[in-house]
C-alpha positions as CSV (number, residue, x, y, z in Angstrom):
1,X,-29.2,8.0,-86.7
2,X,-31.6,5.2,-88.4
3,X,-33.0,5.4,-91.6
4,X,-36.7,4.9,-90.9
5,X,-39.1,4.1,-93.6
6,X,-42.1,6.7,-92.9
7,X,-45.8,6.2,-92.9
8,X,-46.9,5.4,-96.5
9,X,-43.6,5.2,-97.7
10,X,-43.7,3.4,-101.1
11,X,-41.6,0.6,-101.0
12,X,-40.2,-2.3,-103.5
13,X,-39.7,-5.3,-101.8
14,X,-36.9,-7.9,-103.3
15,X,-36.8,-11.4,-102.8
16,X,-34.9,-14.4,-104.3
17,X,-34.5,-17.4,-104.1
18,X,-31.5,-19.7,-103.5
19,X,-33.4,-23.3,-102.9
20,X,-33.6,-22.9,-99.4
21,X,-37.5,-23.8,-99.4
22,X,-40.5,-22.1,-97.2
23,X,-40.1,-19.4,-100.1
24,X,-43.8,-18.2,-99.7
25,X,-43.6,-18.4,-95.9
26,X,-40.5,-16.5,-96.1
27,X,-42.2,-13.9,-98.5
28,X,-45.5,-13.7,-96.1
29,X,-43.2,-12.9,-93.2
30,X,-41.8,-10.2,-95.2
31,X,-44.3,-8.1,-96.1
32,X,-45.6,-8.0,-92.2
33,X,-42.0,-7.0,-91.4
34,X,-42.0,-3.9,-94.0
35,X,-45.6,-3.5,-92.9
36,X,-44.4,-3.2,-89.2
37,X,-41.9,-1.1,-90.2
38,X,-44.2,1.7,-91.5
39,X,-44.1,1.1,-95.2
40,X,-46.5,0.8,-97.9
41,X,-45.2,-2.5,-100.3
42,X,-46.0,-1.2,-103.8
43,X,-43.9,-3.8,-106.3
44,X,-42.7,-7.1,-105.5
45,X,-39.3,-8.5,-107.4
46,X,-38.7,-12.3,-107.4
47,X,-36.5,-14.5,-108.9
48,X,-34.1,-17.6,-108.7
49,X,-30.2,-17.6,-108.1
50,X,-28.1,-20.4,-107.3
51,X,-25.6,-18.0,-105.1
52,X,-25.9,-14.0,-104.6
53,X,-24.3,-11.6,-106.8
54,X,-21.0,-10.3,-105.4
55,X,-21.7,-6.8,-106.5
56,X,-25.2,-6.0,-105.7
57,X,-26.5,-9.2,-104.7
58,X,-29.5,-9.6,-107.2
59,X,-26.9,-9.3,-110.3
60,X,-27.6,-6.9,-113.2
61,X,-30.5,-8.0,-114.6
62,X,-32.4,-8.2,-111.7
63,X,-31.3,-4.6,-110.6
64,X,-32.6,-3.1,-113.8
65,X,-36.2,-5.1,-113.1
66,X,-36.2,-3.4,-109.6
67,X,-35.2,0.4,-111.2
68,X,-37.7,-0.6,-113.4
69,X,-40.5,-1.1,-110.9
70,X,-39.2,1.9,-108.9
71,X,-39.8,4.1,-111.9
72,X,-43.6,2.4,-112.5
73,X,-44.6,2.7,-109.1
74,X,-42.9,5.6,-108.1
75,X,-40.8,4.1,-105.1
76,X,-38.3,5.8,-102.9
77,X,-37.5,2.7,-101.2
78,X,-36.1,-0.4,-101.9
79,X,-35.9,-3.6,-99.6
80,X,-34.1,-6.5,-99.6
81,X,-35.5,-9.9,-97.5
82,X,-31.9,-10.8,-97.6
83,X,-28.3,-9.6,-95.7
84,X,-26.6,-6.9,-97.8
85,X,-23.2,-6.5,-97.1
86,X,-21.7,-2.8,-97.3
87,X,-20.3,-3.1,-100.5
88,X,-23.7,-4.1,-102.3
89,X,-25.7,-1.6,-100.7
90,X,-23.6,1.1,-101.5
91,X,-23.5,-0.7,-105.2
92,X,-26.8,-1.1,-105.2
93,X,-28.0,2.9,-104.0
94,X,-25.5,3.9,-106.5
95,X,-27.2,2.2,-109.5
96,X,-30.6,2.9,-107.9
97,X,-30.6,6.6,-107.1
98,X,-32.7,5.8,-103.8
99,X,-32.3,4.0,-100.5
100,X,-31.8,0.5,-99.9
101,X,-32.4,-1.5,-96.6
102,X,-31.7,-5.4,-96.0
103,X,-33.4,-7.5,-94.0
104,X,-31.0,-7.0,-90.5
105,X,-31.6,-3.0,-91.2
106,X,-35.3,-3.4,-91.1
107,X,-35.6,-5.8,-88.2
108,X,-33.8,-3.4,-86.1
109,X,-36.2,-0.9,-87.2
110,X,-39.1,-2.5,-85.5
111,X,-37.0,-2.8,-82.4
112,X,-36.5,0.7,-82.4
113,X,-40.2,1.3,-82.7
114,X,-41.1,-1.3,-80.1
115,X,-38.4,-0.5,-77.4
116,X,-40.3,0.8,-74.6
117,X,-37.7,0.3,-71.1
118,X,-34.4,2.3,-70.9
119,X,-33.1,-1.2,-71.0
120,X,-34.5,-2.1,-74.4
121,X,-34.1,1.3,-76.2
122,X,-30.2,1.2,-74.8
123,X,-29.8,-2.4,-76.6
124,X,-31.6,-1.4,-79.9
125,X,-29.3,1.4,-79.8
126,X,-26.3,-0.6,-79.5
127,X,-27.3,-2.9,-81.9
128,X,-28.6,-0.5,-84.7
129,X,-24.4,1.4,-83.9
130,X,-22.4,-1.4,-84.2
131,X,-24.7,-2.3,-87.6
132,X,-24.3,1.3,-89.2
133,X,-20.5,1.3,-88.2
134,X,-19.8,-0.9,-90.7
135,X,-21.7,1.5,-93.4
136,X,-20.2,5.1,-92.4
137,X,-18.1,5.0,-95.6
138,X,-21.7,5.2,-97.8
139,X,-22.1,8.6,-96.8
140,X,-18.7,9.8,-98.0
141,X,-17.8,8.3,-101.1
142,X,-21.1,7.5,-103.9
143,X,-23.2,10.3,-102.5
144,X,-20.6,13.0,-103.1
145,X,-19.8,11.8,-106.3
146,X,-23.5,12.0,-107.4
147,X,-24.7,15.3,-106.0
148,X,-21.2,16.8,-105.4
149,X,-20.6,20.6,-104.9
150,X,-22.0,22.5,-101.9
151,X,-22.7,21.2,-98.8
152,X,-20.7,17.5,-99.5
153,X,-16.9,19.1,-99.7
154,X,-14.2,19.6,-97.4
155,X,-13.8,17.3,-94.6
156,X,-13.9,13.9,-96.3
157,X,-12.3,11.1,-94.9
158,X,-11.1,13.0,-91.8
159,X,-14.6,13.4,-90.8
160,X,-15.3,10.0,-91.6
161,X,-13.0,9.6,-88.5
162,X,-14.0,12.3,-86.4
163,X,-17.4,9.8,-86.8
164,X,-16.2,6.4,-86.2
165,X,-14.6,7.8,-83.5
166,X,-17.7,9.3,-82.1
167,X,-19.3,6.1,-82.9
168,X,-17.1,3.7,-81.4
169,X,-17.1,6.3,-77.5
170,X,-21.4,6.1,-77.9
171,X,-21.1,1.9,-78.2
172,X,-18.4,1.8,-75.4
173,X,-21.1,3.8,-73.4
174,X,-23.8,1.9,-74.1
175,X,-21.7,-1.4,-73.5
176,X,-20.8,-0.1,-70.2
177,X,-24.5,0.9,-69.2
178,X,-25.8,-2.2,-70.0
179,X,-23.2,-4.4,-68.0
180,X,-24.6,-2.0,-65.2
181,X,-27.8,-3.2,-65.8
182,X,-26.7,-6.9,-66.4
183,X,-25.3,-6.6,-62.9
184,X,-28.2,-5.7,-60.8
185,X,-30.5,-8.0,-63.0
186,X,-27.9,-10.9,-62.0
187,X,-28.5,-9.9,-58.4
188,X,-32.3,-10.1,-58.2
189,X,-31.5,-13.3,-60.1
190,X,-29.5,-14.7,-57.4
191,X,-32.0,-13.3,-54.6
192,X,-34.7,-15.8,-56.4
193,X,-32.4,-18.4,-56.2
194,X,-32.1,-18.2,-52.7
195,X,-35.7,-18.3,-52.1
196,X,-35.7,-21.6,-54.1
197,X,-38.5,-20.0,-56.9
198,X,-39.1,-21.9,-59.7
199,X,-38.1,-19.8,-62.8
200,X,-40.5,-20.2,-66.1
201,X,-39.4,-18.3,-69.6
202,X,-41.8,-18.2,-72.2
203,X,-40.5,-18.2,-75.6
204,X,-41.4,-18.6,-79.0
205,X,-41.1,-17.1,-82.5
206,X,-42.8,-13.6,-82.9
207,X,-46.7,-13.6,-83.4
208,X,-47.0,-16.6,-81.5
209,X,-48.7,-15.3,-78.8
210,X,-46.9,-15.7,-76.5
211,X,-47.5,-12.2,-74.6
212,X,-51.8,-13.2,-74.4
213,X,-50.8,-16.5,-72.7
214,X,-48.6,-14.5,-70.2
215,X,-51.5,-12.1,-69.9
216,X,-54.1,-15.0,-69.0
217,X,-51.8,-16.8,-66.5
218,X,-50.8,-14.4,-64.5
219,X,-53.4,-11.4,-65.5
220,X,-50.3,-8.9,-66.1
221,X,-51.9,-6.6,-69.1
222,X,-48.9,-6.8,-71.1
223,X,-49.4,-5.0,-73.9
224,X,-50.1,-7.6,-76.5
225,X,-51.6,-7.4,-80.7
226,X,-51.6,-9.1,-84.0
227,X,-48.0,-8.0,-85.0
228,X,-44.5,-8.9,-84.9
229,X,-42.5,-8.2,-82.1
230,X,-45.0,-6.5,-79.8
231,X,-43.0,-7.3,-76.9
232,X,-39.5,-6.6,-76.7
233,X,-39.2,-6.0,-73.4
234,X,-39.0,-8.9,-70.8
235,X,-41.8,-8.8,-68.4
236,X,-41.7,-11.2,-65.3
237,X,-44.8,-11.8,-63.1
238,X,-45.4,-14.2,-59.8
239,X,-48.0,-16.9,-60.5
240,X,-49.1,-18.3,-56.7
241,X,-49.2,-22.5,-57.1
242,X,-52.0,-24.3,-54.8
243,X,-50.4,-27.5,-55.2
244,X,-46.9,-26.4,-54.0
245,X,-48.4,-23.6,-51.6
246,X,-46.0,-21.1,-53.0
247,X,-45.1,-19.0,-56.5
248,X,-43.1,-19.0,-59.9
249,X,-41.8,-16.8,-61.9
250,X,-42.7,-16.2,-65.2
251,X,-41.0,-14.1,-68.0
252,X,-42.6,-13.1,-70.9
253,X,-39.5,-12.2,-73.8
254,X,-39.0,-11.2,-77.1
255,X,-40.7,-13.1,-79.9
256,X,-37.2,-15.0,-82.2
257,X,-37.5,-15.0,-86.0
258,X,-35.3,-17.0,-88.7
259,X,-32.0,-15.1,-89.4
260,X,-32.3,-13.1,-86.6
261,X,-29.2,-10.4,-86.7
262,X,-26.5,-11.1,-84.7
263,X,-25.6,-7.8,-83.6
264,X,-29.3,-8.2,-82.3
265,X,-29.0,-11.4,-80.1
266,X,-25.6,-9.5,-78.4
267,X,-27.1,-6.5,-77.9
268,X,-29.9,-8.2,-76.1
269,X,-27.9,-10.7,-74.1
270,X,-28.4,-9.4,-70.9
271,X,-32.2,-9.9,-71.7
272,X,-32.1,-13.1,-73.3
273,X,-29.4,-14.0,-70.4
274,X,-32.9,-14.6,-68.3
275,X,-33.8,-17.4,-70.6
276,X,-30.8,-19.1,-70.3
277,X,-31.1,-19.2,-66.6
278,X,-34.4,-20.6,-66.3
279,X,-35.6,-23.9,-64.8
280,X,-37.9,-24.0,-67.5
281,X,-38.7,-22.9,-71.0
282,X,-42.6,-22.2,-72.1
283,X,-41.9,-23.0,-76.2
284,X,-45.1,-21.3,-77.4
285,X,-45.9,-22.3,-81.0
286,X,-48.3,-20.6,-83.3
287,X,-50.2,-24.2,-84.2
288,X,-52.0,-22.7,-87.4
289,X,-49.3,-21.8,-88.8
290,X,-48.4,-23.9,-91.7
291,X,-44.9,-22.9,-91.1
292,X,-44.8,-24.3,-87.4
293,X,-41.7,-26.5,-87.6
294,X,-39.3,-24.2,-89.4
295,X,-40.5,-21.7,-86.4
296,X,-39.7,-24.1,-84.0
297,X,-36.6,-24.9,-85.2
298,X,-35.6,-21.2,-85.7
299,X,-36.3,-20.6,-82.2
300,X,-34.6,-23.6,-81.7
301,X,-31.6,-21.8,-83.2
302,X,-31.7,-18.7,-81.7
303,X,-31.5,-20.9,-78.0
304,X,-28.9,-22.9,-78.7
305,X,-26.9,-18.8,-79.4
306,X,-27.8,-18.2,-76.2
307,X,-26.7,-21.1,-74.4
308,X,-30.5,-22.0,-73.2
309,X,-30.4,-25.6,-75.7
310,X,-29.8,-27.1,-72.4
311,X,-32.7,-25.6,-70.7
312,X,-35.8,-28.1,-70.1
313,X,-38.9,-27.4,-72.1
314,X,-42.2,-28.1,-72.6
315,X,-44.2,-26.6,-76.4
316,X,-47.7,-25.1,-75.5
317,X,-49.6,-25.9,-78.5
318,X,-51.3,-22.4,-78.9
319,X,-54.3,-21.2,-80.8
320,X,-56.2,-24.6,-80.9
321,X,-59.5,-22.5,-81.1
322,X,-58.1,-21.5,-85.1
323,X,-57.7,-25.4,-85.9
324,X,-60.7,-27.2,-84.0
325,X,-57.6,-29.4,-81.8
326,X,-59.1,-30.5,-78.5
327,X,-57.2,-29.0,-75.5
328,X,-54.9,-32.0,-73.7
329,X,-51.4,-32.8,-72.5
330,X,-49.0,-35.2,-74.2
331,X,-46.1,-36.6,-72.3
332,X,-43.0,-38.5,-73.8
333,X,-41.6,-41.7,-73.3
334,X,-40.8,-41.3,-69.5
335,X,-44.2,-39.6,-68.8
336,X,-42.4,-36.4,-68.8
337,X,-44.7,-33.6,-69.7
338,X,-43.8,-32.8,-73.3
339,X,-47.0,-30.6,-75.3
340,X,-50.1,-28.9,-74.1
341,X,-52.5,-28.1,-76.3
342,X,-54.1,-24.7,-75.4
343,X,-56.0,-21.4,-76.8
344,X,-54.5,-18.4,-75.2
345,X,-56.8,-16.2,-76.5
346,X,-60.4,-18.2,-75.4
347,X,-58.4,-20.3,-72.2
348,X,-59.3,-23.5,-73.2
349,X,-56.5,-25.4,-71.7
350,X,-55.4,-23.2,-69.5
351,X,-56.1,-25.0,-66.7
352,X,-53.9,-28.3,-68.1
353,X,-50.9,-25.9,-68.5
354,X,-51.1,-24.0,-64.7
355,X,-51.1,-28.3,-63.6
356,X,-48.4,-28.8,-65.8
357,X,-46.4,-25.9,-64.2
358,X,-47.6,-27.4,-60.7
359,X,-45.8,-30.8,-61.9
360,X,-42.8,-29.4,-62.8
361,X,-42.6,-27.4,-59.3
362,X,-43.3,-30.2,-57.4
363,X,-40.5,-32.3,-58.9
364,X,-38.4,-29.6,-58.9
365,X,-38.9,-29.1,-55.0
366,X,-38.2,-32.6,-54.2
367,X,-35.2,-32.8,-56.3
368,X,-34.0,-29.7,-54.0
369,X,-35.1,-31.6,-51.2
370,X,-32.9,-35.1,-52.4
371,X,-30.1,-32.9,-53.2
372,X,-29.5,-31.3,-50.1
373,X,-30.4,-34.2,-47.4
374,X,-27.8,-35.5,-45.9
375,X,-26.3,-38.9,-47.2
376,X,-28.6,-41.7,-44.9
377,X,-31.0,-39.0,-44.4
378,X,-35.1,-39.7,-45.2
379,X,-36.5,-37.5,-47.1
380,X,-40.5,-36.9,-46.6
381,X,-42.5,-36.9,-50.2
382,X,-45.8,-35.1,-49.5
């Protein structure tokens, strides 16, 4: 279904750059994305545009440079850091001779590879069909002019049909299976309500570890590594709180990134739904990572899609232990909680952050309390 770049496969990578700033951020993340993705970066193509090319995106030029490099190197792959539309991909293949993938292409890759629930595998499919529908044609009009002859004549544009019809019947199925899903999840949902849990999401841009923290609060086992997106499936654990005398529940989701696809964020709705729904967002941020507050604000983005701006939050300052930061808490103006500084990965901290959570229990409890007391009624603060 999904054009997969195989193990070794040589690729040249293409990046340009329109004054947007974090270039060599932007071109670091990259290569860990083609690297997740299974391929072997063998030339890297740069350069500066004020606007893309309407053709093929990197404008003449440019596209010789990268045939060029394909040719030195001995490519079969080229990838963009950037969203192709149809048009330029099937331009740019054409002029090429090989296959091209954008950035949205090779993000749903690695969700493809990383699905590991029915749920998740369902939602990558949906999102990697309703990308591809919009690039059937490729396959039906520069291909058969270039190789021609046996095996590419005949049908033509009524199979082209025959598959978008196909197409569109496996995305209605899907869409219907995961509303199924959505549904039962919406129930459990509702059965916490009623039992008054406090709700915790942790979230954060991929990498961040956020999936070692949920593994050293609530001793889960998730699988977690040194990769983007290791977890795209959302993983919820009780934590018991002394201070309350009951539990929370916390979620461990899928890491964000900057321009993450759209088809992406609606496939995964019903999964991402759970953030927007909790009492509390866990905003864990990579803090040696010189590109912190872009990342932040990228996750920032991808909340506000969701409709989960409005959800309270509190950043954990992770990976202190890889910048010598002291382990603490830092509260805001009204002596709200607003930043703990912790190290996942050695637990310094740790203990500031489950106290943190306990505060955040507690007030939600007696806000419960206020709110359902009768008007005139006294309501005990333990």
């Amino acid at each position: 279904m999904f054009e997969r770049p195989a193990s070794g496969e040589q690729a040249v990578l293409v990046q340009l750059d329109f004054g947007e700033g974090d270039y060599a951020e932007r071109r670091e993340e990259f290569r860990l994305l083609v690297g997740s993705a299974g391929a072997t970066p063998c030339a890297d193509i740069r350069g500066k545009r004020s606007s893309p090319d309407a053709a093929t995106y990197a404008g003449k030029g440019k596209v010789a440079e990268i045939k060029e490099a394909m040719t030195a190197v001995g490519a079969d792959i080229v990838i963009f850091n950037h969203q192709l539309s149809a048009a330029q991909q099937r331009n740019l293949e054409r002029v090429l001779e090989c296959r091209v993938i954008d950035r949205n292409a090779l993000i749903l890759d690695i969700f493809a590879l990383r699905a590991r629930s029915h749920e998740g595998k369902l939602q990558v499919e949906l999102a990697q069909l309703e990308h591809l529908a919009t690039r059937l044609v490729r396959g039906w009009t520069h291909l058969e002019r270039q190789k021609g002859g046996i095996g590419l004549r005949g049908p033509g544009e009524k199979q082209l049909e025959t598959d978008r019809r196909l197409l569109g019947k496996r995305v209605s199925f899907l869409k219907d299976k995961l509303k199924t899903l959505e549904k039962q999840r919406a129930v459990r949902r509702r059965s916490r309500d009623r039992n008054q849990v406090l709700a915790v999401s942790l979230v954060g841009y991929t990498n961040a570890g956020k999936s070692t923290l949920f593994n050293a609060l609530t001793k889960a086992g998730s699988y977690a590594a040194d990769q983007l997106f290791a977890t795209l499936d959302t993983t919820s654990r009780r934590l018991y709180v002394p201070e309350v005398g009951g539990q929370i529940v916390i979620s461990d989701t899928v890491g964000f990134i900057r321009d993450l696809p759209h088809s992406l964020v609606a496939a995964f709705h019903a999964t991402l739904e759970e953030t927007a729904n909790a009492d509390l967002l866990l905003h864990v941020v990579d803090s040696a990572s010189a590109d912190r507050d872009q990342q932040i604000d990228a996750v920032n983005g991808v909340l506000k899609e969701i409709g989960a701006a409005a959800v309270p939050q509190i950043i954990v300052w992770n990976k202190i232990d890889a910048t010598a930061a002291s382990a603490g808490v830092e509260r805001d103006e009204y002596g709200k909680i607003a930043r703990v500084r912790v190290s996942a990965r050695t637990g310094e901290g740790l203990t500031l952050l489950r106290s943190a959570l306990a505060e955040v229990a507690i007030d939600a409890a007696e806000a419960e309390n206020w709110a359902q007391a009768e008007p005139g009624t006294e309501v005990p603060v333990e």
